[in-house]
N, C-alpha and C positions, 0 to 999 in steps of 0.2 A: 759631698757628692756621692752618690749611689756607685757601688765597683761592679762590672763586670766582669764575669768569670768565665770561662770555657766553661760547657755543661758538664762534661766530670767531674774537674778539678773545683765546680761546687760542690759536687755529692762528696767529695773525697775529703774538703775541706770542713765540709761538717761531721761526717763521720769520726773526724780527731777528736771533736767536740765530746765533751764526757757526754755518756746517756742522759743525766738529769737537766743538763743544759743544751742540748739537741734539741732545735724547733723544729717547725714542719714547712712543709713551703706554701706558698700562695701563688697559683696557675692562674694567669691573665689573659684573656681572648680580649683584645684592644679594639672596635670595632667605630666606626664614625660616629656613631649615638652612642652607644653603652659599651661599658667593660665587663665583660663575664669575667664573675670570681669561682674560685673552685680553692680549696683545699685537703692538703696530706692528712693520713691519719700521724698519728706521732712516732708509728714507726717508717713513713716515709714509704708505703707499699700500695696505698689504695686510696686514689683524689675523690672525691665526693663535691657537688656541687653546694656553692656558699652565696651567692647574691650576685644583683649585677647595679654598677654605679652608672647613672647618667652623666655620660660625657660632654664638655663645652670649654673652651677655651677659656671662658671666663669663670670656671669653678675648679680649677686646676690645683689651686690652693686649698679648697675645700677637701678634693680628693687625697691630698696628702694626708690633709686631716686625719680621713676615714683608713687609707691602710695606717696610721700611725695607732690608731685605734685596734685596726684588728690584729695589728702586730703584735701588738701587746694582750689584748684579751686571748687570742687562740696560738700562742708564745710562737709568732711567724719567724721566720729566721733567714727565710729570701727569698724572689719571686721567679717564678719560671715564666716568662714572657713567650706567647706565641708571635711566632715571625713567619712570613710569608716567603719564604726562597724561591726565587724563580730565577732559574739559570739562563744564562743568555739574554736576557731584555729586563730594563726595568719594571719595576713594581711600584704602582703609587702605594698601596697594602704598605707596602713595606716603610715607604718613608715615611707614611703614618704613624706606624707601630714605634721608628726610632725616634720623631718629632715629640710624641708622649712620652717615652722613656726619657727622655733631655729635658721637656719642660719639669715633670714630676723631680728630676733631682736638680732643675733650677731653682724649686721652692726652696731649697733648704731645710727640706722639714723632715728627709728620708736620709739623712747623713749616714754614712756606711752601710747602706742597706745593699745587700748584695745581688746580683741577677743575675740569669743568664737569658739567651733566647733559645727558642725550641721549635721547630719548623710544623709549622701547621697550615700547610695547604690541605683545604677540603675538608679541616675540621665542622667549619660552622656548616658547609653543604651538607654533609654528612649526616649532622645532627637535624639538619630540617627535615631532612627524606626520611630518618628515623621517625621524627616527631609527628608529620604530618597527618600519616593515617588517624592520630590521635584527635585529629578536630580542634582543637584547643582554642577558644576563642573568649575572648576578645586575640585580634591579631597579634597585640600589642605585647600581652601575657603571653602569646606564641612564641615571639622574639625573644622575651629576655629567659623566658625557661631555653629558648637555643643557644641563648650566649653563654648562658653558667653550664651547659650540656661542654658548649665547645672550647669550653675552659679546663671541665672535665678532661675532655680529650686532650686536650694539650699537656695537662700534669701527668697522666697516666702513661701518655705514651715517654716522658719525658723518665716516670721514677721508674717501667719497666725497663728502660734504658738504661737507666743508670744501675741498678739492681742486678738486673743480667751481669753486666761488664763487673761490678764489685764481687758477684757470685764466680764469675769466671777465672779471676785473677786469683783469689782467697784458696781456688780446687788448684793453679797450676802450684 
């Protein structure tokens, strides 16, 4: 099964990890069609966008495939999931985003991979209104260059976070 962490107590948990065996994370924008992928550099400071996977209930198992693959090729070490918070009323966003995370460690195929979630409302909006002026067309190529954007946004805002609070604590 896949562990959840508090989003600290991942950064903190890998930082024990010696340097040569420190991976990087892998930033998830979960969205109904595709998953924006986004990736750490290996110091854990700047996401860059990585691909996006076409989502479907019945390729679930395929997709595990492919993070088991890029786990290993780009040495992943655990995923930053964006999650949709919305206080006071439910969110369908959201119980999408944990429906995905429960089937992917249904496979079997991500045994101790570790995660945490990372609040991303208005990441993908964001990235549209950024992108738009750009014309980008086919529509379709519009989309998933916004997914892996708003994947971006979700791991960056996640490792300045984390980085801040490590920087903060190491001065007191």
């Amino acid at each position: 099964m896949m562990k959840y962490l508090k989003p600290l107590n991942l950064y903190q948990k890998l930082l024990k990890v010696r340097d040569v065996e420190r991976g990087r994370f892998l930033g998830l924008d979960v969205g109904n069609k595709y998953v924006g992928l986004a990736v750490s550099d290996f110091n854990n400071k700047v996401a860059s966008p990585l691909s996006v996977l076409v989502r479907k209930k019945s390729n679930i198992g395929l997709m595990a495939i492919d993070f088991q693959h890029l786990m290993s090729e780009l040495s992943i070490s655990a995923f930053v999931v964006g999650y949709p918070y919305v206080r006071r009323s439910y969110c369908p966003d959201a119980a999408q985003v944990k429906a995905f995370v429960d089937e992917l460690s249904e496979t079997g195929k991500l045994e101790d991979v570790q995660y945490t979630y990372w609040e991303e409302c208005f990441t993908s909006k964001n990235t549209e209104l950024l992108l738009k002026p750009l014309n980008i067309y086919p529509l379709s190529e519009a989309k998933t260059i916004s997914d892996k954007f708003a994947a971006v946004g979700i791991l960056q805002g996640y490792l300045d976070y984390v980085n801040r609070n490590v920087a903060t604590e190491q001065s007191q």
